[in-house]
PQR file of N, CA, C, O and H, with PARSE charges and radii, in Angstrom:
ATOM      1  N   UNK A   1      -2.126  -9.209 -14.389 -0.4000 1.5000
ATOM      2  CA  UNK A   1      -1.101  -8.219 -14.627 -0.0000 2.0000
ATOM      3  C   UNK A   1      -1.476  -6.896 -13.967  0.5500 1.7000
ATOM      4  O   UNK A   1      -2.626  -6.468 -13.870 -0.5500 1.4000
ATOM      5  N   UNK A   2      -0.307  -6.267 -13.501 -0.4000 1.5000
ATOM      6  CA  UNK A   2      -0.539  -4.618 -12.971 -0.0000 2.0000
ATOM      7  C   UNK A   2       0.545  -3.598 -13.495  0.5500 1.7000
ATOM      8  O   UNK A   2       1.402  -3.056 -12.797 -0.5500 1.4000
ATOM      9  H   UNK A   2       0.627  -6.615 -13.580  0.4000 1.0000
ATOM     10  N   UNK A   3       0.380  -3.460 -14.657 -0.4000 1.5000
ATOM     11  CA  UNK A   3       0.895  -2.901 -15.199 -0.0000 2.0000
ATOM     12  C   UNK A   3       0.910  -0.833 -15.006  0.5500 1.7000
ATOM     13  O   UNK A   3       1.690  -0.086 -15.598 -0.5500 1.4000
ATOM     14  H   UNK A   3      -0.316  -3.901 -15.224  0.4000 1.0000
ATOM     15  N   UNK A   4       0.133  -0.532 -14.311 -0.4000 1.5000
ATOM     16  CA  UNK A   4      -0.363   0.542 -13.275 -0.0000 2.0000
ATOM     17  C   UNK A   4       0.705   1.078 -12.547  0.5500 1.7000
ATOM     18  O   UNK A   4       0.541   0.717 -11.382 -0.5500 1.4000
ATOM     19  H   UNK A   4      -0.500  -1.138 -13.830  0.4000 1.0000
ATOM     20  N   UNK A   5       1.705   1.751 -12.645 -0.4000 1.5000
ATOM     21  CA  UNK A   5       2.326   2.603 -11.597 -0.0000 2.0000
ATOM     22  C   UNK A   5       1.716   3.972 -11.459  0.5500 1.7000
ATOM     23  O   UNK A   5       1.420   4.994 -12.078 -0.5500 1.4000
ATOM     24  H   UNK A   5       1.838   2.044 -13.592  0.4000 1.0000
ATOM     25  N   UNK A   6       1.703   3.349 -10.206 -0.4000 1.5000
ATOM     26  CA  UNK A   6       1.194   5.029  -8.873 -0.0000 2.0000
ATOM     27  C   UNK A   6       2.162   5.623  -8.075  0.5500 1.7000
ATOM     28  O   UNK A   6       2.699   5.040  -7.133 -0.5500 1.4000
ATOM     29  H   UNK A   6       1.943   2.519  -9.703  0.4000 1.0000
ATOM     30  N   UNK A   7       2.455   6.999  -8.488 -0.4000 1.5000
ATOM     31  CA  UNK A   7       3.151   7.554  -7.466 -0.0000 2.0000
ATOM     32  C   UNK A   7       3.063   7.252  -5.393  0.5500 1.7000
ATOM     33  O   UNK A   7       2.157   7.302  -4.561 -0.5500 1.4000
ATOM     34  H   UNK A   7       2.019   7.473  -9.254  0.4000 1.0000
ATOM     35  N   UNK A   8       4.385   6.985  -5.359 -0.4000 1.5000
ATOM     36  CA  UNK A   8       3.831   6.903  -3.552 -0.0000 2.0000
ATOM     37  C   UNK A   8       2.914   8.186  -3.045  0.5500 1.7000
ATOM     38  O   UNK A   8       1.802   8.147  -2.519 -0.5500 1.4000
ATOM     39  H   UNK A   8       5.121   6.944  -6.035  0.4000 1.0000
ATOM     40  N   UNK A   9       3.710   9.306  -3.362 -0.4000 1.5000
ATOM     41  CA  UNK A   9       3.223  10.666  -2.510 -0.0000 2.0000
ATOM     42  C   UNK A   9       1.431  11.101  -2.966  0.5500 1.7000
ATOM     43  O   UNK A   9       0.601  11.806  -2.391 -0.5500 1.4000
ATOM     44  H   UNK A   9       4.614   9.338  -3.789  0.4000 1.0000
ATOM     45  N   UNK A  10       1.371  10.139  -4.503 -0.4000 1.5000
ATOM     46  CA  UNK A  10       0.119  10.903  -4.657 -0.0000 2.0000
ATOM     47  C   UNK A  10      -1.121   9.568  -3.767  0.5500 1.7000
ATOM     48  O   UNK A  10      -2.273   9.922  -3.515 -0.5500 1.4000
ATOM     49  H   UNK A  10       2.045   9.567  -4.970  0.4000 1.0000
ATOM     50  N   UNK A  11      -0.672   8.253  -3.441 -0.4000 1.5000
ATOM     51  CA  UNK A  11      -1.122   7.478  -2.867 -0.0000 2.0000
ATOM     52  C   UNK A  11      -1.204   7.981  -1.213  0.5500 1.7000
ATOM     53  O   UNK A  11      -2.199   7.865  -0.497 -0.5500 1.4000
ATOM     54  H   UNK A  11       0.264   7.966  -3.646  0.4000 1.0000
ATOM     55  N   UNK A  12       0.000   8.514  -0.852 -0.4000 1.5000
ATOM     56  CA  UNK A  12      -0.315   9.174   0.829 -0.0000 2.0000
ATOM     57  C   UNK A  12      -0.931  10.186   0.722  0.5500 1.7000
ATOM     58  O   UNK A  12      -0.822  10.927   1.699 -0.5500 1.4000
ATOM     59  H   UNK A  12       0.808   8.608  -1.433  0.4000 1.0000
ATOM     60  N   UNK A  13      -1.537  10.531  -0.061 -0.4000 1.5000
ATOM     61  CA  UNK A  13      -2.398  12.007  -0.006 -0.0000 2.0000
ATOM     62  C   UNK A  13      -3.830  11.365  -0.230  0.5500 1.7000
ATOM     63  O   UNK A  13      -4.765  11.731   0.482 -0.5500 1.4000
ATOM     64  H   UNK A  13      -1.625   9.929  -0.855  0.4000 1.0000
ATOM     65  N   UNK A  14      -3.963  10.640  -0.979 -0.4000 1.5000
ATOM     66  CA  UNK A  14      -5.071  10.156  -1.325 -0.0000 2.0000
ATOM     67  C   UNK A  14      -5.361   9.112  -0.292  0.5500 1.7000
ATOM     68  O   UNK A  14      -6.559   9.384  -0.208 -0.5500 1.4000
ATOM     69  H   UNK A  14      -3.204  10.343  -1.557  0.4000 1.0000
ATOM     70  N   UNK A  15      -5.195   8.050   0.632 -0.4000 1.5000
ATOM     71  CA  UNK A  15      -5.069   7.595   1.860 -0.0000 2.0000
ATOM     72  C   UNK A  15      -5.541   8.214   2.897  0.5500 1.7000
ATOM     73  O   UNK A  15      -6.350   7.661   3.642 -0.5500 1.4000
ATOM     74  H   UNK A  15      -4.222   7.829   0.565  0.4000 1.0000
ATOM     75  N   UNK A  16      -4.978   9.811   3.156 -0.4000 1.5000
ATOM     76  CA  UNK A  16      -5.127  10.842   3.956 -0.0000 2.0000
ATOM     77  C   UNK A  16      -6.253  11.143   4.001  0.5500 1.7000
ATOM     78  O   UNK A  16      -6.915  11.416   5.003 -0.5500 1.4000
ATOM     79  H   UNK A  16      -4.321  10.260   2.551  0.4000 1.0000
ATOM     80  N   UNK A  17      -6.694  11.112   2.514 -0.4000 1.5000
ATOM     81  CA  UNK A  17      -7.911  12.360   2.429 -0.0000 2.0000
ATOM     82  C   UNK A  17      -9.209  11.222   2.395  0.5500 1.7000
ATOM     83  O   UNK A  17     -10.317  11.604   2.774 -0.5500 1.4000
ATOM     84  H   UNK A  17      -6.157  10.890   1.700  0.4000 1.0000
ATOM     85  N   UNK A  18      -9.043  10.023   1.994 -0.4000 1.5000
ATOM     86  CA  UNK A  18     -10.269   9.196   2.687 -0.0000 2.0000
ATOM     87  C   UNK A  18     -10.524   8.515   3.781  0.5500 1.7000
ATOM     88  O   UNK A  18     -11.594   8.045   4.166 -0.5500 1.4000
ATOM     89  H   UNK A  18      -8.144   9.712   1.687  0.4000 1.0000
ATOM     90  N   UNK A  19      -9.379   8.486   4.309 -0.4000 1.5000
ATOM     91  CA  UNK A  19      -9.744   7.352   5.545 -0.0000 2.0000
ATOM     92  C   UNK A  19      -9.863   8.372   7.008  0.5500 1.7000
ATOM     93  O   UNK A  19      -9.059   9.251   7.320 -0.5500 1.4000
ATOM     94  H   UNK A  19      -8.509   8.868   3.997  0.4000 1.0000
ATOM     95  N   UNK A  20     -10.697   8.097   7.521 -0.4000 1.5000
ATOM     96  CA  UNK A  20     -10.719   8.604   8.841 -0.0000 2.0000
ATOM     97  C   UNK A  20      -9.686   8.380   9.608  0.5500 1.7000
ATOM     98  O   UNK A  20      -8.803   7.741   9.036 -0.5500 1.4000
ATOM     99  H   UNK A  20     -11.350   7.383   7.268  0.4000 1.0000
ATOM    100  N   UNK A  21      -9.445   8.700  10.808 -0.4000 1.5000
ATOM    101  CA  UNK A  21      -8.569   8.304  12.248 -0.0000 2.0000
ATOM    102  C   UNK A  21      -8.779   6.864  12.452  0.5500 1.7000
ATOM    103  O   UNK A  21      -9.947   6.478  12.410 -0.5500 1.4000
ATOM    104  H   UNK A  21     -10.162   9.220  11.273  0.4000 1.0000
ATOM    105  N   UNK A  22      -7.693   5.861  12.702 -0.4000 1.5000
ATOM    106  CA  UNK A  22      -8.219   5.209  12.670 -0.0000 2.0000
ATOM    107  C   UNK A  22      -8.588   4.107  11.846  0.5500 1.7000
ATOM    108  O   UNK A  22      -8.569   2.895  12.059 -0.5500 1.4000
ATOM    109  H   UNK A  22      -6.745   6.175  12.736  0.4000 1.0000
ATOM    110  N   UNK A  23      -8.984   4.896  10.701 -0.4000 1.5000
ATOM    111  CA  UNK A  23      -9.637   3.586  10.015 -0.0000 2.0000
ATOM    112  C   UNK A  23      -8.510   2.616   9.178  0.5500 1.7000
ATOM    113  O   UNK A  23      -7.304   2.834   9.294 -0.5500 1.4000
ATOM    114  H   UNK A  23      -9.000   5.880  10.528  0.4000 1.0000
ATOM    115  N   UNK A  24      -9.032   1.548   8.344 -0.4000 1.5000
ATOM    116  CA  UNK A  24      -8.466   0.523   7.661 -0.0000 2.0000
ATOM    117  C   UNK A  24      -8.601   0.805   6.273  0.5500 1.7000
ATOM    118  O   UNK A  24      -9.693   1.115   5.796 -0.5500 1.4000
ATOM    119  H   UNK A  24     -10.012   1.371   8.250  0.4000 1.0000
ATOM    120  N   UNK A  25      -7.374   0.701   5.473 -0.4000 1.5000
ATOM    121  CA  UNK A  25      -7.487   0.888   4.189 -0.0000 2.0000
ATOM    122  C   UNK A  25      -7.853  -0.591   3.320  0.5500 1.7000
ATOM    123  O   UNK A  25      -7.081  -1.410   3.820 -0.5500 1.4000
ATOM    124  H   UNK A  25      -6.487   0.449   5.861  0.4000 1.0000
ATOM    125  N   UNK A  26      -8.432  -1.088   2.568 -0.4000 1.5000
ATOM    126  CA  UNK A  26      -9.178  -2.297   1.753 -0.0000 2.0000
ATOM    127  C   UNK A  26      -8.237  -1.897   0.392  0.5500 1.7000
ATOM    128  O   UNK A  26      -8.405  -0.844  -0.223 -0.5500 1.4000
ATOM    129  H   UNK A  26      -9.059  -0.423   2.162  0.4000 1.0000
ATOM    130  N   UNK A  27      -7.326  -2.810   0.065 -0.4000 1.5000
ATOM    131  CA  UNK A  27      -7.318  -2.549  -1.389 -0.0000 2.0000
ATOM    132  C   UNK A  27      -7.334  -3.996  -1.966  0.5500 1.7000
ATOM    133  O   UNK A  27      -6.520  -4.885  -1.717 -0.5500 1.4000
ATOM    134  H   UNK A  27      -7.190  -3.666   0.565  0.4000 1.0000
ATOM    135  N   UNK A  28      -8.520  -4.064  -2.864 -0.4000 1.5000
ATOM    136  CA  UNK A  28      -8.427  -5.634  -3.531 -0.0000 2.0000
ATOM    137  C   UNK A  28      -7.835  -5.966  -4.433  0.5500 1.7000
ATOM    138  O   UNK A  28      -7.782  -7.174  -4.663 -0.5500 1.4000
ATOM    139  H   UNK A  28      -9.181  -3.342  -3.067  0.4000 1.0000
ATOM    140  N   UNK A  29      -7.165  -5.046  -5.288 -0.4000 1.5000
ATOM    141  CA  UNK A  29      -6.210  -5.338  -6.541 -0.0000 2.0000
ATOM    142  C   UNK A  29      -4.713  -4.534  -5.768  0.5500 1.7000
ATOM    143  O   UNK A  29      -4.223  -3.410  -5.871 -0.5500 1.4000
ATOM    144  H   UNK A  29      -7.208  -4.064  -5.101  0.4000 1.0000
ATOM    145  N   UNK A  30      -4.315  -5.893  -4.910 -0.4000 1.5000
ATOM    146  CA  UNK A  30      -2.675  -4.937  -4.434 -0.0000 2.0000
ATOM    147  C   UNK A  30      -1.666  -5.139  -5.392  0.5500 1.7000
ATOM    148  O   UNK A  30      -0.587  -5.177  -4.800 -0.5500 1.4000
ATOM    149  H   UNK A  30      -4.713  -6.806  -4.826  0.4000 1.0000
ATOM    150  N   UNK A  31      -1.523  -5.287  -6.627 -0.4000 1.5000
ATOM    151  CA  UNK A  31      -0.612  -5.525  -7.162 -0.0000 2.0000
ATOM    152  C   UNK A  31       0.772  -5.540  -6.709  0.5500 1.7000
ATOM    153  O   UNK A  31       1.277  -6.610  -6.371 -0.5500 1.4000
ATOM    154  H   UNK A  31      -2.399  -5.256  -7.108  0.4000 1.0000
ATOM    155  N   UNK A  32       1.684  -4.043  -6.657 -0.4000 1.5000
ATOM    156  CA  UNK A  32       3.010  -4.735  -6.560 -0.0000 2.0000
ATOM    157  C   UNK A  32       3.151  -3.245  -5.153  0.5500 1.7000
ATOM    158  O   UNK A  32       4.158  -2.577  -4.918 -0.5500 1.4000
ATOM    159  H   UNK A  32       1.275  -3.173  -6.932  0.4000 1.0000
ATOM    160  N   UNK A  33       2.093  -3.162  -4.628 -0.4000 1.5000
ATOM    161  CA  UNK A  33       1.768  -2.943  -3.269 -0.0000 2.0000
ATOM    162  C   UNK A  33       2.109  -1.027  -2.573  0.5500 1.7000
ATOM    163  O   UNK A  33       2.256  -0.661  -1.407 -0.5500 1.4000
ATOM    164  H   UNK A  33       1.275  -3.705  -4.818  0.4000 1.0000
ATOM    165  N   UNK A  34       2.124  -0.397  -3.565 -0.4000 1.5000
ATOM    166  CA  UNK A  34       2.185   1.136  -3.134 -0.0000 2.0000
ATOM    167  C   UNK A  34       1.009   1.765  -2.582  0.5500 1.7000
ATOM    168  O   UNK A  34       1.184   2.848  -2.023 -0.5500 1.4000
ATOM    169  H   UNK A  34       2.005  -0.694  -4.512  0.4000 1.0000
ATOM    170  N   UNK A  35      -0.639   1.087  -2.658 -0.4000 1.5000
ATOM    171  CA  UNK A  35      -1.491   1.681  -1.308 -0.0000 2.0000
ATOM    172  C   UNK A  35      -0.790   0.981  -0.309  0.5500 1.7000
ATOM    173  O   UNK A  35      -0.847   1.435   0.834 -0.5500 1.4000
ATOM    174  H   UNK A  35      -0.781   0.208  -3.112  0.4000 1.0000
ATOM    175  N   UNK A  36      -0.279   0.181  -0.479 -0.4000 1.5000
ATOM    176  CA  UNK A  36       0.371  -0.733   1.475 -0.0000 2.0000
ATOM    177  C   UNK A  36       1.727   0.394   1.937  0.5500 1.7000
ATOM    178  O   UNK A  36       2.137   0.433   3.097 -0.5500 1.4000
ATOM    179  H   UNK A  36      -0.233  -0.188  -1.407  0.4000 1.0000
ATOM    180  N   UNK A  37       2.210   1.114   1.017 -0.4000 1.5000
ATOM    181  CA  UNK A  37       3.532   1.393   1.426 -0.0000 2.0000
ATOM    182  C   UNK A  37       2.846   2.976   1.939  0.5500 1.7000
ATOM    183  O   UNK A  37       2.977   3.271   3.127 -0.5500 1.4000
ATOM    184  H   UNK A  37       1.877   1.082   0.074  0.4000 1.0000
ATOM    185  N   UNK A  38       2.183   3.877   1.075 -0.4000 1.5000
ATOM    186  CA  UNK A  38       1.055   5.080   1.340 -0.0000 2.0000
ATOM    187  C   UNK A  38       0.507   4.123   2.743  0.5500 1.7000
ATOM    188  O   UNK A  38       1.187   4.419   3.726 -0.5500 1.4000
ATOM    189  H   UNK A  38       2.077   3.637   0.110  0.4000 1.0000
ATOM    190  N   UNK A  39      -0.043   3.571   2.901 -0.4000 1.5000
ATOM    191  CA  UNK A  39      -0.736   3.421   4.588 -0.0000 2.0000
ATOM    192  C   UNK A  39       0.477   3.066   5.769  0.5500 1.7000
ATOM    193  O   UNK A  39       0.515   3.468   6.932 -0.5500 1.4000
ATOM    194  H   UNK A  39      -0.595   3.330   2.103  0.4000 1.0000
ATOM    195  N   UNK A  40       1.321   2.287   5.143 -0.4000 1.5000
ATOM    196  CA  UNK A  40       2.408   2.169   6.381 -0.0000 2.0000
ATOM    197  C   UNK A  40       3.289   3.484   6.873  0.5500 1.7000
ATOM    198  O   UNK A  40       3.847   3.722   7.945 -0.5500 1.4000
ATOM    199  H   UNK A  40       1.290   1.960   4.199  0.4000 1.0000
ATOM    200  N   UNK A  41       3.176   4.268   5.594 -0.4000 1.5000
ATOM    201  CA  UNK A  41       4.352   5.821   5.694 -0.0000 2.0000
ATOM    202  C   UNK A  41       3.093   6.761   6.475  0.5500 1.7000
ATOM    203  O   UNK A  41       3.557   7.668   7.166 -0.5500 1.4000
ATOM    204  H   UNK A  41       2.723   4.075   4.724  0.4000 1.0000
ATOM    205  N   UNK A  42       1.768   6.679   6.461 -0.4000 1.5000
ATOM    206  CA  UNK A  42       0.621   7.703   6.684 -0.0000 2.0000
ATOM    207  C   UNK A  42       0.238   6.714   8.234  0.5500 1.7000
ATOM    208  O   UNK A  42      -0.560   7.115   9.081 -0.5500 1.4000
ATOM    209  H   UNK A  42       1.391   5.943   5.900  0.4000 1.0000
ATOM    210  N   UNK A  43       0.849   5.655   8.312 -0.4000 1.5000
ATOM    211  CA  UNK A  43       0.576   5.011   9.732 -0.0000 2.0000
ATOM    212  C   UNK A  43      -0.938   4.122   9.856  0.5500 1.7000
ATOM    213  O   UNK A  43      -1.472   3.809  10.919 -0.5500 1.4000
ATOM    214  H   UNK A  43       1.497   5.329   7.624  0.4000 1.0000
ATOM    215  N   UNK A  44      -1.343   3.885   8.775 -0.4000 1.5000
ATOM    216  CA  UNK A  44      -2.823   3.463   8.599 -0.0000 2.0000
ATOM    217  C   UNK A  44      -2.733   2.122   8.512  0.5500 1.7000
ATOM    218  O   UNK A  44      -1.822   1.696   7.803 -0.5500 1.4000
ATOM    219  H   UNK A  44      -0.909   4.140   7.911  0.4000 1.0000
ATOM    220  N   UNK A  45      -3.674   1.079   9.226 -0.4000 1.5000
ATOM    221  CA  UNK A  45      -3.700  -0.415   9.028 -0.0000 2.0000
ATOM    222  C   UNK A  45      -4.089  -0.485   7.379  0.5500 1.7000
ATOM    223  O   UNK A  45      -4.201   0.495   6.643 -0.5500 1.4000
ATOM    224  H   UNK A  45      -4.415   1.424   9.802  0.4000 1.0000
ATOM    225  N   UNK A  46      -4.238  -1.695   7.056 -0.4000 1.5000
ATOM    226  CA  UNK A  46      -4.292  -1.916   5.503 -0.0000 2.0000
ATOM    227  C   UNK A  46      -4.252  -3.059   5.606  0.5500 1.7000
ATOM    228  O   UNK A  46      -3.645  -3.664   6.489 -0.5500 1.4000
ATOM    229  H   UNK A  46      -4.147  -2.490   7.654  0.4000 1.0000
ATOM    230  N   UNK A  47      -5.274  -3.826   4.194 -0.4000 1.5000
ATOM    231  CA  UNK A  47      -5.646  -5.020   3.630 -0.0000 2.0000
ATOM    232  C   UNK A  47      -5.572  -5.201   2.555  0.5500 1.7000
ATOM    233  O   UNK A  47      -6.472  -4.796   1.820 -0.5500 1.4000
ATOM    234  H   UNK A  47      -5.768  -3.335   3.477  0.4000 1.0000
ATOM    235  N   UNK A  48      -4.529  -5.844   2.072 -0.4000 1.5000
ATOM    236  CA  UNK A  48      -4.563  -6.141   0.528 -0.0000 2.0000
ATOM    237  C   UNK A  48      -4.706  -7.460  -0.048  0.5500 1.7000
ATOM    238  O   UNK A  48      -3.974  -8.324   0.434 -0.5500 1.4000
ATOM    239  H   UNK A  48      -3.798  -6.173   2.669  0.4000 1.0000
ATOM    240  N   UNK A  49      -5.408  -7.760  -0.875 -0.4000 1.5000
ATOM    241  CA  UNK A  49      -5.742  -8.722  -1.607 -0.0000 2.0000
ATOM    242  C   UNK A  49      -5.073  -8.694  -2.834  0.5500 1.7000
ATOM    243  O   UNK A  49      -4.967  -7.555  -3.288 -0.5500 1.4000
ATOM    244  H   UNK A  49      -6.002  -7.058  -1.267  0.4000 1.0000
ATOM    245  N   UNK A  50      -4.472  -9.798  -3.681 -0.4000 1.5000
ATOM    246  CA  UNK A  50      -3.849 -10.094  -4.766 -0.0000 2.0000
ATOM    247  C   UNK A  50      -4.335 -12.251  -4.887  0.5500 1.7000
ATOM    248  O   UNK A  50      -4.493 -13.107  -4.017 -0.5500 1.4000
ATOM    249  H   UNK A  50      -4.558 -10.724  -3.313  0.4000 1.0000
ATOM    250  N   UNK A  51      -4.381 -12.272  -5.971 -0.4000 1.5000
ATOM    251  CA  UNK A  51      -4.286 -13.334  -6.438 -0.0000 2.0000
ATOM    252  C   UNK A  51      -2.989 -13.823  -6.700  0.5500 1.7000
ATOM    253  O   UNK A  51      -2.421 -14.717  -6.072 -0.5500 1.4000
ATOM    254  H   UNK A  51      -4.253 -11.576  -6.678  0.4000 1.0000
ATOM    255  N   UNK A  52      -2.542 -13.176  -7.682 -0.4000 1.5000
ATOM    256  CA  UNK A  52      -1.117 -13.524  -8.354 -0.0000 2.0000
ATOM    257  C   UNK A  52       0.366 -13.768  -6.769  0.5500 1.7000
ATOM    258  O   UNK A  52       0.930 -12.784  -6.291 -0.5500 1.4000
ATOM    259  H   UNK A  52      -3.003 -12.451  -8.193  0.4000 1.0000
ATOM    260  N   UNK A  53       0.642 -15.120  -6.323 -0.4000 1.5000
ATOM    261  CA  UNK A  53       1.966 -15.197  -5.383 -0.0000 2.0000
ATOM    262  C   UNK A  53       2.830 -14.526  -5.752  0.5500 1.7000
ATOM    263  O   UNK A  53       3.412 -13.922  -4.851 -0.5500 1.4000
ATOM    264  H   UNK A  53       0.184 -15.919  -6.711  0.4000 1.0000
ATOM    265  N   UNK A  54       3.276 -14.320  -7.017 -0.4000 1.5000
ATOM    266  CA  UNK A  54       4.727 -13.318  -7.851 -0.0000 2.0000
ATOM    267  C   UNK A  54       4.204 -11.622  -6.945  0.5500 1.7000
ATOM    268  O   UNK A  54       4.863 -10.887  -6.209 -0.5500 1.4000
ATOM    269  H   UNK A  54       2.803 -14.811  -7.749  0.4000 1.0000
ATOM    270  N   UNK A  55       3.097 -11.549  -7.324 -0.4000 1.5000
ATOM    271  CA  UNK A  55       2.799 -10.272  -6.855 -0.0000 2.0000
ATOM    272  C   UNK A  55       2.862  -9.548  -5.260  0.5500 1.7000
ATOM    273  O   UNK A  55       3.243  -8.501  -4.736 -0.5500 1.4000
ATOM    274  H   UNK A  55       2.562 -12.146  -7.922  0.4000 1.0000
ATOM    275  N   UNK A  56       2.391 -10.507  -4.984 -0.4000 1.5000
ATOM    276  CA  UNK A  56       2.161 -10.624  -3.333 -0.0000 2.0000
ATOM    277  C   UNK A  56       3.525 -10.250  -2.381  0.5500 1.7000
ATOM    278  O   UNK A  56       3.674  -9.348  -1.558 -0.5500 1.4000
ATOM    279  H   UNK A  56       2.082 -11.358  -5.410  0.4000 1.0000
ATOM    280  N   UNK A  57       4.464 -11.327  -2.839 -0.4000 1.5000
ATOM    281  CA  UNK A  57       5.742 -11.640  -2.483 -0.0000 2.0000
ATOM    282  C   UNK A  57       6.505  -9.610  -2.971  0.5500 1.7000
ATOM    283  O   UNK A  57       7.152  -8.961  -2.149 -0.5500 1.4000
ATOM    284  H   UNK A  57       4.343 -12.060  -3.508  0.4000 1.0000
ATOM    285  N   UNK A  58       6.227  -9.186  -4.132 -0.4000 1.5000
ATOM    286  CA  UNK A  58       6.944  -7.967  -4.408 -0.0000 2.0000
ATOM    287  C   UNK A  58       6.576  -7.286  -3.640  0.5500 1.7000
ATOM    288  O   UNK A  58       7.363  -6.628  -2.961 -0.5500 1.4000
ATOM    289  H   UNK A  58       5.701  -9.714  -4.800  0.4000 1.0000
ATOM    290  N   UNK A  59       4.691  -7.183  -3.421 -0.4000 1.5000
ATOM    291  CA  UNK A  59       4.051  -6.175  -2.465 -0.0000 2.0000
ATOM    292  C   UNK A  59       4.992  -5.848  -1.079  0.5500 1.7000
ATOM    293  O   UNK A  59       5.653  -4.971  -0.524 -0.5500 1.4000
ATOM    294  H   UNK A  59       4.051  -7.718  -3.973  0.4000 1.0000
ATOM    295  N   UNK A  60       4.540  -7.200  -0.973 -0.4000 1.5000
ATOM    296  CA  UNK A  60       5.286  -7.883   0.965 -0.0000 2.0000
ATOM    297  C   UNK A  60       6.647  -7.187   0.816  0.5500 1.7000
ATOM    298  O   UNK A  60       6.974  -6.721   1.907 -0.5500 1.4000
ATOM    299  H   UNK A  60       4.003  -7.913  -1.424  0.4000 1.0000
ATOM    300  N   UNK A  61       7.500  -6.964  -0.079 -0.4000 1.5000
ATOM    301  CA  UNK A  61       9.314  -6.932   0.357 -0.0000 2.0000
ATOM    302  C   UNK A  61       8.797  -5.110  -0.403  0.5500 1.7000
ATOM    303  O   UNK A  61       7.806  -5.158   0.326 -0.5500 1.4000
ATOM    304  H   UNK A  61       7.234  -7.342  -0.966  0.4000 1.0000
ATOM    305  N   UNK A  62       8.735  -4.592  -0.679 -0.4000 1.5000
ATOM    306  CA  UNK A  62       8.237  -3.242  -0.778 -0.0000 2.0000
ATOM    307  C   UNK A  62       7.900  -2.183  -0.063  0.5500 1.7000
ATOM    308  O   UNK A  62       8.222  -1.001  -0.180 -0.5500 1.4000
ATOM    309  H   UNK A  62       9.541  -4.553  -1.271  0.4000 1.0000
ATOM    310  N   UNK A  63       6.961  -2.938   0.971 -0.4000 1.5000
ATOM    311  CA  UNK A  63       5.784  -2.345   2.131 -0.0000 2.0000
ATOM    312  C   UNK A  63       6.704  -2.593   3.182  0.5500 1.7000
ATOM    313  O   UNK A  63       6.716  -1.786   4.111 -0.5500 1.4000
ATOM    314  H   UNK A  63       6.700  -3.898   1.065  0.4000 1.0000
ATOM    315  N   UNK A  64       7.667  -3.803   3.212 -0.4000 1.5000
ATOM    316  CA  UNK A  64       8.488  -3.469   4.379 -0.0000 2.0000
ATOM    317  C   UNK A  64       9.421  -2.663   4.271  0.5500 1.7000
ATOM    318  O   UNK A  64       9.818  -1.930   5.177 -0.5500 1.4000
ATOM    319  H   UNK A  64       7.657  -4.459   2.457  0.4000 1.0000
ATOM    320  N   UNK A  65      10.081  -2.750   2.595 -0.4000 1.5000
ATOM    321  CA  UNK A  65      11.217  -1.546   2.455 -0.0000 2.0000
ATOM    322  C   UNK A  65      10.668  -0.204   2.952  0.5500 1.7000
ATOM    323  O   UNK A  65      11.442   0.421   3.677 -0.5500 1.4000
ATOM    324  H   UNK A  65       9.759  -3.345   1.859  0.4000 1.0000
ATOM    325  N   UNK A  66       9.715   0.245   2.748 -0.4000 1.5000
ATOM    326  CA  UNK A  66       9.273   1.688   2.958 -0.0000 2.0000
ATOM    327  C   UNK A  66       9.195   1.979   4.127  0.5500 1.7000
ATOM    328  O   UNK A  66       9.489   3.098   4.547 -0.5500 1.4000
ATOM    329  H   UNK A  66       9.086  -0.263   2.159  0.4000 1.0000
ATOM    330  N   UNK A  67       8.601   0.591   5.183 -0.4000 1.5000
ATOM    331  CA  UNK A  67       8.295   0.966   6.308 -0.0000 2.0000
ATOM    332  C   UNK A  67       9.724   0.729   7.315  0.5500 1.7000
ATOM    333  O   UNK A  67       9.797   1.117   8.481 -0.5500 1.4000
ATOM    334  H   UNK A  67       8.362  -0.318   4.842  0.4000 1.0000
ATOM    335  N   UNK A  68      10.747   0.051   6.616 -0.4000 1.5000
ATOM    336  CA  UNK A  68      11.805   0.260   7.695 -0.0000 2.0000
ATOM    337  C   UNK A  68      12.720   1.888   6.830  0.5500 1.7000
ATOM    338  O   UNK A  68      13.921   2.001   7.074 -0.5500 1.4000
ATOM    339  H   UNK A  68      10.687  -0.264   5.669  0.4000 1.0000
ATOM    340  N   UNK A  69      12.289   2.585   6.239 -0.4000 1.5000
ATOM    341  CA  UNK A  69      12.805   3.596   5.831 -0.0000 2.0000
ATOM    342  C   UNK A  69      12.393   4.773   6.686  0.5500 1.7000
ATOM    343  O   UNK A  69      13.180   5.621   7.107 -0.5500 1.4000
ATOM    344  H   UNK A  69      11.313   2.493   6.041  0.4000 1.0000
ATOM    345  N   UNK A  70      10.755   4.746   6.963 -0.4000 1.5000
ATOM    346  CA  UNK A  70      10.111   5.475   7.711 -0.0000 2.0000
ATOM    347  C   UNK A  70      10.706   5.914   9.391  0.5500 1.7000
ATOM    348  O   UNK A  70      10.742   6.869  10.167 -0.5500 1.4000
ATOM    349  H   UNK A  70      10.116   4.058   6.622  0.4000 1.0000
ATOM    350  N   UNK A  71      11.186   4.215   9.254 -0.4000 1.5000
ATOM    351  CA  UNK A  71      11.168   3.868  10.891 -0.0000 2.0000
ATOM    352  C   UNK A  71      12.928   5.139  11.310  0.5500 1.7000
ATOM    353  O   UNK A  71      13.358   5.237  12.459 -0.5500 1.4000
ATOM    354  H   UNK A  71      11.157   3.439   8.623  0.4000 1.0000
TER
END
């Protein structure tokens, strides 16, 4: 379960302020995928790991909503 909501904006700030130029964001608990949507809006590659398929599948249709919003 990820019962955890994170603001997007406070996730692109926090993204910003650790990752270098460049670098790759690691998140191993992607639940329902707002570090993926913070790295696609901040332009940063990203790796997320989830166990749960229910989860994965929300992440995945999320991270693309944001990123064809961006676009």
């Amino acid at each position: 379960m990820h019962p955890t909501v994170k603001p997007i904006a406070l996730m692109r700030w926090l993204v910003r302020l650790i990752t270098p130029p460049g670098g790759v964001v690691l998140d191993p608990f992607l639940g329902s995928g707002t570090t993926g949507i913070a790295c696609a809006l901040e332009g940063f590659d990203f790796v997320g790991i989830e166990r749960d398929p229910e989860y994965v599948e929300v992440a995945r249709a999320r991270i693309e909503h944001w990123s064809e919003e961006e676009s």
